[in-house]
N, C-alpha and C positions, 0 to 999 in steps of 0.2 A: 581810337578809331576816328573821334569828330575829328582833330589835330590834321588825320592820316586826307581825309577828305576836305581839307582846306580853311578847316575853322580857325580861328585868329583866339588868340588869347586876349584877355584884358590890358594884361599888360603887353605885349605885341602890338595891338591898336592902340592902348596912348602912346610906344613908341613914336609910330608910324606917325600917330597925329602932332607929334612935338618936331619932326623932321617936315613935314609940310608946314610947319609955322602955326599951329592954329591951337595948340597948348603949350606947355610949358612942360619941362622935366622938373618942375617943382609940385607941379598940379598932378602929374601921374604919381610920385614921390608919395605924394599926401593921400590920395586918391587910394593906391594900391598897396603901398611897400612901408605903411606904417601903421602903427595901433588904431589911431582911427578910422584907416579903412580896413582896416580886417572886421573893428566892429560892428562898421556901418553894413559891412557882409553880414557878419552873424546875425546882426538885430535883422537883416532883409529878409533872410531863411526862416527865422523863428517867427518873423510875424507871417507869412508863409504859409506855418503848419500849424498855428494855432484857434483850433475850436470850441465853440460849444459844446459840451457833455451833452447838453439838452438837443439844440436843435442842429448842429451842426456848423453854423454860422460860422464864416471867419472873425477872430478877434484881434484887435490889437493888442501888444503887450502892458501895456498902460489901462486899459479898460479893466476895472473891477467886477464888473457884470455884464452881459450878455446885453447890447442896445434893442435887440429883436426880441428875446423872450426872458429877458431883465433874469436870468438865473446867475447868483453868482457864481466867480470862478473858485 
């Protein structure tokens, strides 16, 4: 439906931006179309959706306790 309404895809736009000169098709390559940017997606979602039990807080993936109400995870 977004597609249908005129949304661009990720990789669509760094096409688009490597045909007006202003990336590279190595930079979209690395960006989108390999293991580290699929990671760099997953890691962006999960830190995303990750809370506190206690107060609700968002967390980092990395953070062992809660910086707000120091409960650990």
């Amino acid at each position: 439906m977004a597609l249908e309404g005129g949304m661009k895809t990720l990789l669509g736009y760094g096409l688009q931006l490597v045909r007006e000169g202003l990336t590279t098709l190595t930079e979209v390559e690395r960006m989108l179309l390999t293991d580290s940017g699929l990671e760099s997606e997953r890691r962006s979602r999960s830190l995303s959706t990750l809370t506190c039990s206690c107060c609700g807080a968002g967390l980092q993936d990395e953070w062992l306790e809660c910086p707000y109400c120091l409960t650990s995870r």
